[in-house]
C-alpha positions as CSV (number, residue, x, y, z in Angstrom):
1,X,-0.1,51.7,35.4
2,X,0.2,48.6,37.7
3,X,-1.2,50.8,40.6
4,X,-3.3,52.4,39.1
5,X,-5.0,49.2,38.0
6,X,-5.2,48.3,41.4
7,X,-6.9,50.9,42.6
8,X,-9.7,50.2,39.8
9,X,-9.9,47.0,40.8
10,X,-10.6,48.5,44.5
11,X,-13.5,50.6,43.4
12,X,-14.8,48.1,40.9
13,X,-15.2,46.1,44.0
14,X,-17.1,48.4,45.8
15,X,-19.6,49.5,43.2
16,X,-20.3,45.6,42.1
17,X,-21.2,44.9,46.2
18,X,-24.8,43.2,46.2
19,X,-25.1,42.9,42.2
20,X,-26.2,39.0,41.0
21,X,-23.3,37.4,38.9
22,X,-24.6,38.4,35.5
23,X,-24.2,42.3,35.9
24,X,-21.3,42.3,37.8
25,X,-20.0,40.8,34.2
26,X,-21.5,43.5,32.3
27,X,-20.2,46.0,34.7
28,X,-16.6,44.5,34.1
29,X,-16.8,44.7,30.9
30,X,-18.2,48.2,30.7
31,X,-15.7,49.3,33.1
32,X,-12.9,48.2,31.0
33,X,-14.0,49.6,27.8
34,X,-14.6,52.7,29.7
35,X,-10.7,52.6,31.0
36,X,-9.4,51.5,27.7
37,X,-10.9,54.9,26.3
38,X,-9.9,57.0,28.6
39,X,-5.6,55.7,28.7
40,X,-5.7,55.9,25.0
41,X,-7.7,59.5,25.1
42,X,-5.1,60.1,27.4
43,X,-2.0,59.3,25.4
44,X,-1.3,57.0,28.5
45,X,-1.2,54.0,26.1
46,X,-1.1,53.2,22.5
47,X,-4.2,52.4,20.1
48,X,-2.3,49.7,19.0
49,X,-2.8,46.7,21.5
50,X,-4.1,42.8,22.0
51,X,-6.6,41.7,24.4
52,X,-7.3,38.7,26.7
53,X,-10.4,38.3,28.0
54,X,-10.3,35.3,30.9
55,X,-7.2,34.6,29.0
56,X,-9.0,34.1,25.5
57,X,-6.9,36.0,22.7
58,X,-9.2,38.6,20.8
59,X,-12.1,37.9,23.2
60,X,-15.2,41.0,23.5
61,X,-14.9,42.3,26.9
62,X,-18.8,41.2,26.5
63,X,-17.3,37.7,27.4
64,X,-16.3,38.2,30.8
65,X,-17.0,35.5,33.5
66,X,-16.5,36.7,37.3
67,X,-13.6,35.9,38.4
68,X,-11.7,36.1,35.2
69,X,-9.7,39.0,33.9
70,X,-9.6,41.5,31.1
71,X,-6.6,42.6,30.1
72,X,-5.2,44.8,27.5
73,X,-1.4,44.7,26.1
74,X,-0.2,47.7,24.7
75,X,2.1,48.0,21.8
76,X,3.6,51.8,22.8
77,X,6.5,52.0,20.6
78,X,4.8,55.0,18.8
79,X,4.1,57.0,22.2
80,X,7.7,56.1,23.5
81,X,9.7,57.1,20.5
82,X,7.7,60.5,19.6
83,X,8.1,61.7,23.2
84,X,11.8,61.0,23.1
85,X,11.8,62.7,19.5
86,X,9.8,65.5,20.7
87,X,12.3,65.9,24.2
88,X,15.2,65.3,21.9
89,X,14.1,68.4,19.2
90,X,13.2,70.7,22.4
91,X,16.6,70.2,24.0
92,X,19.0,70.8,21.2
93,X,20.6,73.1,19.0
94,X,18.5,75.1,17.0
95,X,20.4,76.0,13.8
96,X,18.0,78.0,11.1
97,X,18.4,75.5,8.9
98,X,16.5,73.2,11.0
99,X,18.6,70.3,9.4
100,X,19.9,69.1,13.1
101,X,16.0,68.4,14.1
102,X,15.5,66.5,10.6
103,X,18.1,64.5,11.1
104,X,17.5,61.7,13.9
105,X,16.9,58.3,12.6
106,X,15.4,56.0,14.5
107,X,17.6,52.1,14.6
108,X,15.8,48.5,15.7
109,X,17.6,45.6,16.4
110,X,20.8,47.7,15.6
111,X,20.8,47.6,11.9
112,X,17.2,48.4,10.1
113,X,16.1,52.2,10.3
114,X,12.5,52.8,10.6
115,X,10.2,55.4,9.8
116,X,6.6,53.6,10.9
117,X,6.5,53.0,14.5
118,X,3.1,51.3,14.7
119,X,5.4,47.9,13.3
120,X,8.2,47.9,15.6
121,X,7.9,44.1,17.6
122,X,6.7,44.6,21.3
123,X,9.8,43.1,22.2
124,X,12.6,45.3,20.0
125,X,15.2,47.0,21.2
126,X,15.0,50.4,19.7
127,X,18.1,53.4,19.1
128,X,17.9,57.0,18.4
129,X,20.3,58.6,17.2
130,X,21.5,62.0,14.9
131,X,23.7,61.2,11.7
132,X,25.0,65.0,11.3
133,X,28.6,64.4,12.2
134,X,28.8,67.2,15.4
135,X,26.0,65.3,17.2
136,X,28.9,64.9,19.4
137,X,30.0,68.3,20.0
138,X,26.4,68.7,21.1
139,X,26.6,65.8,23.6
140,X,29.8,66.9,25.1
141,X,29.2,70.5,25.6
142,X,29.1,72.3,22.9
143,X,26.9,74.2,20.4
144,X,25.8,76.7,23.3
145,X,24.3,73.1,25.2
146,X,25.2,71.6,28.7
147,X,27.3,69.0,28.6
148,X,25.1,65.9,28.9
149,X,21.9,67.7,28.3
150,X,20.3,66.3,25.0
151,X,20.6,62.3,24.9
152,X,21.4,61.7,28.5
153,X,18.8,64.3,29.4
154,X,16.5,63.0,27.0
155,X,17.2,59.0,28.1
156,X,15.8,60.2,32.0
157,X,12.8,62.2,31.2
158,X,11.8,58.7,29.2
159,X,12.9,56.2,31.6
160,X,11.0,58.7,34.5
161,X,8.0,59.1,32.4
162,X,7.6,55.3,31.3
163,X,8.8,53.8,34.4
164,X,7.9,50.0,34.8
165,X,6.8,50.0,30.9
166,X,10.5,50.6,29.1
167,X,14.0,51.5,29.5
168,X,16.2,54.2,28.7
169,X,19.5,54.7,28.8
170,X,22.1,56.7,26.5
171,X,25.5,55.7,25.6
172,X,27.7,56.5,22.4
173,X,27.3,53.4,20.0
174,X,28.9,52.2,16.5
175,X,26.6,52.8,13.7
176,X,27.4,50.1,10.8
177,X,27.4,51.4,7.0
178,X,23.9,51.0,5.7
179,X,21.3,52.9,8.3
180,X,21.7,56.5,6.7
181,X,24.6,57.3,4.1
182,X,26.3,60.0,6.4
183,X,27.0,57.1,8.8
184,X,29.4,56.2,9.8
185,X,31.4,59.1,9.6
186,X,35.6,59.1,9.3
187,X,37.5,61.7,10.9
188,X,40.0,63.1,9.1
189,X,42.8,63.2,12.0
190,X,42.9,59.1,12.2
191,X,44.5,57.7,15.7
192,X,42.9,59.5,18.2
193,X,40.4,57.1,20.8
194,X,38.4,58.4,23.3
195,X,34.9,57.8,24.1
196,X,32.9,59.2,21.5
197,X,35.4,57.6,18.9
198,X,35.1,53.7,17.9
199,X,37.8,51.4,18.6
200,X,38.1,51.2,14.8
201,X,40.7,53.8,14.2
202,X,38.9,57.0,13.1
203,X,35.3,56.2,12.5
204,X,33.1,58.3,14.8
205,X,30.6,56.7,17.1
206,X,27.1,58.6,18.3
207,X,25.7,59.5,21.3
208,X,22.0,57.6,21.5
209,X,19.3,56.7,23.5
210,X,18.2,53.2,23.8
211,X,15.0,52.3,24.7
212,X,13.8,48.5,25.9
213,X,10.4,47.4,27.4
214,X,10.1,45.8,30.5
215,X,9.6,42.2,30.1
């Protein structure tokens, strides 16, 4: 969005050329309004967002004083995590049931599950993850799915599509007792260690996405 901004800045220049002081400050502010409709109409950016107006928190955009600034931070944990839901559900398995789809829980600061997004701290770190126990086998190749293709799939199309804004990456992680009861699960054949199996003998770790903001 950084470019993009610039480019409205650009024009804004342009169309303000030979206007006296106090309507080039009602053109900023109209302009921004207008922008500020149009990313949220958009689903560029989130509803949810605070606003500085020549760096006054909460300010009207009717407040602007050339050369000031308007600008808008957006809290976009909703429009992150539902795309990455969404890319997640269209790229795996599709059992009848439907119980695979219904089963990714959403993990903040590593512990706390959450089901409203709208609350999440700008500054969270946020995990998604399934808690049926062959999430795996769907991660590694099987379930009729390339190898790879859900979580680490899923972690690029976000980290293309929200480049600059957040991170994603995807990595098999340890899930502590307490964030769904299916988790963590303990295999039955104890010993084995490999990737996709915790250093605590047995207990099953789970591929996830995790998602950071840019600070």
């Amino acid at each position: 969005m950084a470019t993009g901004f610039e480019f409205f800045e650009r024009d804004l220049r342009v169309a303000t050329a030979g206007m006296d002081p106090e309507a080039i400050n009602q053109a900023v502010a109209a302009f921004a309004k207008q922008e500020l409709r149009r990313v949220i109409a958009e689903g560029i950016a989130s509803p949810r967002y605070e606003r500085y107006v020549n760096a006054v928190h909460g300010a009207p955009e009717e407040a602007y004083k050339a050369p000031g600034s308007i600008r808008y931070e957006f809290v976009n944990w909703s429009l992150v995590i539902n795309a990455a839901l969404d890319e997640l559900k269209k790229r795996g398995p599709h059992p009848r049931s439907g119980r695979f789809n219904d089963s990714y829980v959403v993990i903040v600061g590593g512990r706390v599950p959450v089901t409203d997004y709208s609350k999440i701290r700008s500054d969270a770190e946020v995990i998604i993850t399934n808690f049926q126990p062959y999430v795996r086998k769907a991660e590694v190749g099987y379930l009729g799915i390339p190898e790879q293709r859900l979580f680490k799939g899923t972690a690029r199309v976000i980290a293309s599509r929200f480049n600059g804004a957040f991170t994603a990456i995807s990595k098999f992680v340890d899930v502590p007792a307490g964030i769904n009861p299916m988790m963590p699960y303990h295999l039955k054949n104890r010993g084995r260690s490999n990737d996709r199996i915790s250093r605590k003998s047995g207990v099953l770790s789970y591929p996830a996405i995790i998602i950071n903001p840019v600070s």
